[in-house]
C-alpha positions in Angstrom: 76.7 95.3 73.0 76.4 92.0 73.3 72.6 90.3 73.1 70.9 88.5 76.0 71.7 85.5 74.4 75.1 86.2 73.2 75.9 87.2 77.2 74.2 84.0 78.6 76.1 82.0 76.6 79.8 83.8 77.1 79.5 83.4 81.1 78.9 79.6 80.9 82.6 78.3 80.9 85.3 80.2 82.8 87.5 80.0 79.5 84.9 82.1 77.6 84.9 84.6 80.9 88.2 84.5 80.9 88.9 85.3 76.6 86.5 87.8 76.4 86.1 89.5 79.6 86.2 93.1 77.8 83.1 92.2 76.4 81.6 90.5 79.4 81.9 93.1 82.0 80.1 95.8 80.0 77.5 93.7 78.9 77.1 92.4 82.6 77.3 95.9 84.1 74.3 97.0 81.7 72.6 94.6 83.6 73.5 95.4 86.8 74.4 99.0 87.5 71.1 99.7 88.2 70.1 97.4 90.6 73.5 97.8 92.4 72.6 101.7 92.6 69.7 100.6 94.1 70.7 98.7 96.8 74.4 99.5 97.4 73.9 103.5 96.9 77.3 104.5 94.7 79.4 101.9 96.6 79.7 98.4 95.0 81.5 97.0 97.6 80.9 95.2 100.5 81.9 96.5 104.2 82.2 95.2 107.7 79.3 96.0 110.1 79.4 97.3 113.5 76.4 96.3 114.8 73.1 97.3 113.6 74.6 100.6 111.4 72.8 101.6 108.4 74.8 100.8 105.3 76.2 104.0 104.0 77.8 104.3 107.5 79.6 100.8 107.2 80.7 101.8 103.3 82.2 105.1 104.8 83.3 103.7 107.4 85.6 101.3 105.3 86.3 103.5 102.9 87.2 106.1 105.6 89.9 104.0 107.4 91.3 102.7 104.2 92.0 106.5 103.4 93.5 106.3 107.2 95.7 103.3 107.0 97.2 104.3 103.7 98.4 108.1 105.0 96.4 109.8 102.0 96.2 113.5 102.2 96.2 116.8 100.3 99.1 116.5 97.5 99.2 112.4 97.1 97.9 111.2 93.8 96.0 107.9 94.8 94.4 105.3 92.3 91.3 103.5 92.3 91.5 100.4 90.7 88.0 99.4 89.2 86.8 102.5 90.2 82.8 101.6 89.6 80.4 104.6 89.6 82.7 106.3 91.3 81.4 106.2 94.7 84.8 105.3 97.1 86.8 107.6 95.4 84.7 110.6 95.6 84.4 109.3 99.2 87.8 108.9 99.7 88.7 112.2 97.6 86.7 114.6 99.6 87.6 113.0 103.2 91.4 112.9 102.5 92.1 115.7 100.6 93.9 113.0 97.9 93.6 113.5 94.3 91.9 110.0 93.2 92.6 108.8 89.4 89.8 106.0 89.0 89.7 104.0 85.8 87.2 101.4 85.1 86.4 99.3 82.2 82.7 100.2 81.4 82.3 103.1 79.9 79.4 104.3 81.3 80.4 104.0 84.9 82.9 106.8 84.0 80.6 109.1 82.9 78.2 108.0 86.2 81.6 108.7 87.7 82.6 112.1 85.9 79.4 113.6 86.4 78.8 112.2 90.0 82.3 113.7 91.1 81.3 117.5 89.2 77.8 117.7 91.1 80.3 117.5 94.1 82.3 120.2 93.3 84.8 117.3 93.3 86.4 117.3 89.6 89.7 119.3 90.4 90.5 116.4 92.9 89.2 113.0 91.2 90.4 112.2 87.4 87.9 109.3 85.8 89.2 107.1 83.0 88.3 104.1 80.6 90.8 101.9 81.0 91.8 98.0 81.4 93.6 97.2 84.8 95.1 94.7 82.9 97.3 97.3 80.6 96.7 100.7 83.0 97.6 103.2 81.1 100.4 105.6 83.4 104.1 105.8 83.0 106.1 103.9 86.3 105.8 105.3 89.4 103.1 107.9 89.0 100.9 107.4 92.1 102.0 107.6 96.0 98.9 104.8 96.8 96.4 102.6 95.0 93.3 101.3 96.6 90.7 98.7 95.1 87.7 97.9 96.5 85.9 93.9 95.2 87.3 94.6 91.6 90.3 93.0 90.7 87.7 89.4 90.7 86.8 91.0 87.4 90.2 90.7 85.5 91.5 87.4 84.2 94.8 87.2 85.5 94.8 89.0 88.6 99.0 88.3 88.8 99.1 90.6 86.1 97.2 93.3 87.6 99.2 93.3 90.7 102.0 93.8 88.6 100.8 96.6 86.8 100.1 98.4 89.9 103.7 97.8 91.3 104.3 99.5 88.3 103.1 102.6 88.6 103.6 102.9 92.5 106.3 105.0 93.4 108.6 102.9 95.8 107.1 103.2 99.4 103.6 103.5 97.7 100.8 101.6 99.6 98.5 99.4 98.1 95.0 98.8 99.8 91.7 97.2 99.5 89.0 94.4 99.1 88.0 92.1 97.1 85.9 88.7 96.3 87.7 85.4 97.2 86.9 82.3 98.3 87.8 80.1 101.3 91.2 78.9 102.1 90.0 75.7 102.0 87.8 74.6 99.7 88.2 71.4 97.3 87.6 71.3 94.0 84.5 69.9 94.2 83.7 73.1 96.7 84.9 75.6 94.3 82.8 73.8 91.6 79.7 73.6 93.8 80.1 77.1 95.6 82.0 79.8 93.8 81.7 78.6 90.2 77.8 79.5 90.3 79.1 82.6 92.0 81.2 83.6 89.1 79.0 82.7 86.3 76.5 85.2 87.4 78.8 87.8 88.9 81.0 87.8 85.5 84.1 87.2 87.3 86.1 84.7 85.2 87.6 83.1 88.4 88.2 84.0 92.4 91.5 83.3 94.4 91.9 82.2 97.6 93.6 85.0 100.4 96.5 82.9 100.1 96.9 82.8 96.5 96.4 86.6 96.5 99.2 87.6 99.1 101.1 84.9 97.2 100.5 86.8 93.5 101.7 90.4 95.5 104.6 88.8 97.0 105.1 87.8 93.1 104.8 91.1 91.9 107.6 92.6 94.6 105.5 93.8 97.1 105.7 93.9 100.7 102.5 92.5 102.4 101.9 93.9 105.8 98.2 92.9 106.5 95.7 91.1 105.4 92.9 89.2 106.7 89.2 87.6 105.8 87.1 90.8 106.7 84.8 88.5 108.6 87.7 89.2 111.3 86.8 92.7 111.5 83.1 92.9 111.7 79.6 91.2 110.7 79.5 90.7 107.0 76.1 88.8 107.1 73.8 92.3 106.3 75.7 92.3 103.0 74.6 88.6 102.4 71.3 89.7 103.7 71.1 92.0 101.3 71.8 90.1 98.4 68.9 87.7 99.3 66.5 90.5 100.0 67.5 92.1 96.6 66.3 88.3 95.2 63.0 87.8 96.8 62.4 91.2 95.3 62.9 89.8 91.7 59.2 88.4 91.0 58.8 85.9 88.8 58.1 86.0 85.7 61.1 87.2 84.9 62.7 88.6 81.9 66.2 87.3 81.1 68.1 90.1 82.8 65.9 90.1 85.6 66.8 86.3 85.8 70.3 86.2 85.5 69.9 89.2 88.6 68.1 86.8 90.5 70.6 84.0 89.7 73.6 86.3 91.0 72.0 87.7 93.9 70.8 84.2 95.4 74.5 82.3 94.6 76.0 85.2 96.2 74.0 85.3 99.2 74.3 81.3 99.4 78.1 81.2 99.5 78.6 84.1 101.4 76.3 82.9 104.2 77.8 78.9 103.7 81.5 81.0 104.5 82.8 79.4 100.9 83.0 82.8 99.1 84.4 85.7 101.5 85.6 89.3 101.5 89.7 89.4 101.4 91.5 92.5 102.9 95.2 93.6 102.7 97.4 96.4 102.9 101.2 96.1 100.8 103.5 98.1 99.8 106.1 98.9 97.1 109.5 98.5 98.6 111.6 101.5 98.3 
C-alpha cells in the first residue's frame, strides 16, 4: 500500500493518475470507504432527489428504475461495472430477480461486497470479483445487461472500457448508468479551475464531458438511446449538500487523510453546486 506521502504525490499530475491508477484507487479507497459508508450508506453514487426524500429512498429509487429501464429479471446475468461495496447490485439483485456479477478493483470492497451480499441471503444471485474494467475478465457475449453507477471516472481510458463492455454484451444487451462528468462547456481554463481540483482528490485521472461519452459508446458500436445531465430529472443539490456537510465535519487539525477527505469533499461540493462537474446518465445498447 502505498504511504501518505507516496499517494499525495501520485494524484498531483493527471499523467501519474493516469500510469498508475491500479495503485491509486486502492490507496484512495483506503482512505475513503469509510467515510463514504458513512454518509452514502453502501451506495457510492449519487441520485436524483424528489423533493425532500431521505437518501436511501433517492439511491433506491435510481437504482430501482435502472433495474426497470433495462428489462432485468429472474434468468438475466447483469454486470455491475465498478461494483463498490456492493451496495446497487445487491439492490438491484434482490429487486429484479437478476443475477449481478460485480467486479471492482479494490480488493477489499469485494470482500465488503461478498460478505454484504451473504448476510442477505443474496450470494446465489450476486457473484463479486477483483478485477480491472479495463481488461474484464469474461469471454464475448456473456451478460444480457451491464449497469455502472459514477465508476467508469476511475479508469484511464474510459474508450476502452466501453469497449470492453460491448464485448461481453450479448447483441441486444443494454447498457445503463451514471457517472461523474463535467459540463458541456467548459474551457480549458474551466476544466483547469473546476474539475482538475475535483480529480486530484477524487483519484479520477480525468472526467469527459456527456458529449465525449455518447461520442466514446457510439465508438465502441453501440446504440445510444438516452442520455441526459441527471439535473434534468431531479434536485441533485442534497448530494452537493452532503459533500459540504461531510467537510465542515472534518475539524482541523487534521491528519493527512483526514485532509486530503476534506480537500475532496469541499472541490466536489464546489463544482457540483457552480454546475461545472455534473452527474451524466444514459442508457445504449449492443446492436443485434
Amino acid at each position: 500500500m502505498l504511504s501518505p506521502a507516496e499517494f499525495t504525490e501520485l494524484v498531483h499530475t493527471p499523467t501519474s493518475r493516469r500510469d498508475r491508477y491500479s495503485e491509486m484507487l486502492p490507496a484512495f479507497y483506503a482512505i475513503a470507504t469509510d467515510p463514504y459508508r458513512g454518509n452514502w450508506a453502501e451506495s457510492f453514487h449519487l441520485p436524483p432527489f424528489e423533493g425532500n426524500e431521505p437518501l436511501e429512498r433517492a439511491l433506491a429509487e435510481q437504482e430501482h428504475r435502472l433495474a426497470r429501464v433495462a428489462g432485468l429479471r429472474a434468468g438475466k446475468r447483469v454486470l455491475d461495472v465498478g461494483c463498490g461495496v456492493g451496495g446497487p447490485a445487491i439492490s438491484i439483485a434482490e429487486y429484479s430477480g437478476a443475477h449481478v456479477t460485480g467486479v471492482n478493483i479494490v480488493p477489499r470492497h469485494v470482500e465488503i461486497a461478498t460478505a454484504k451480499a451473504a448476510s442477505r441471503g443474496l450470494q446465489y444471485v450476486t457473484d463479486f470479483r477483483v478485477a480491472d474494467m479495463m481488461d474484464l475478465p469474461f469471454d464475448e457475449a456473456t451478460f444480457d445487461a451491464a449497469f455502472s453507477f459514477d465508476a467508469i471516472c476511475h479508469a484511464p481510458d474510459k474508450n476502452t472500457v466501453y469497449a470492453q463492455i460491448a464485448r461481453v454484451l450479448k447483441p441486444g444487451g443494454i447498457f445503463i448508468g451514471a457517472d461523474w462528468l463535467c459540463a458541456d462547456d467548459l474551457t480549458p481554463d474551466d476544466y483547469q479551475q473546476w474539475i482538475e481540483p475535483v480529480c486530484k482528490y477524487a483519484a479520477l485521472p480525468s472526467v469527459l464531458s456527456l458529449r465525449q461519452v455518447v461520442d466514446g459508446f457510439t465508438g465502441a458500436g453501440f446504440v445510444v438511446d438516452d442520455y441526459c445531465d441527471l439535473a434534468s430529472r431531479g434536485d441533485m443539490s442534497p448530494n452537493w449538500r452532503l459533500f459540504e456537510h461531510a467537510a465542515a465535519t472534518i475539524e482541523a487539525p487534521r491528519t493527512p487523510e483526514k485532509e486530503f477527505m476534506y480537500q475532496h469533499c469541499l472541490t466536489t461540493a464546489r463544482a457540483g453546486q457552480a454546475g461545472k462537474l455534473v452527474i451524466g446518465y444514459w442508457c445504449a445498447r449492443r446492436p443485434g
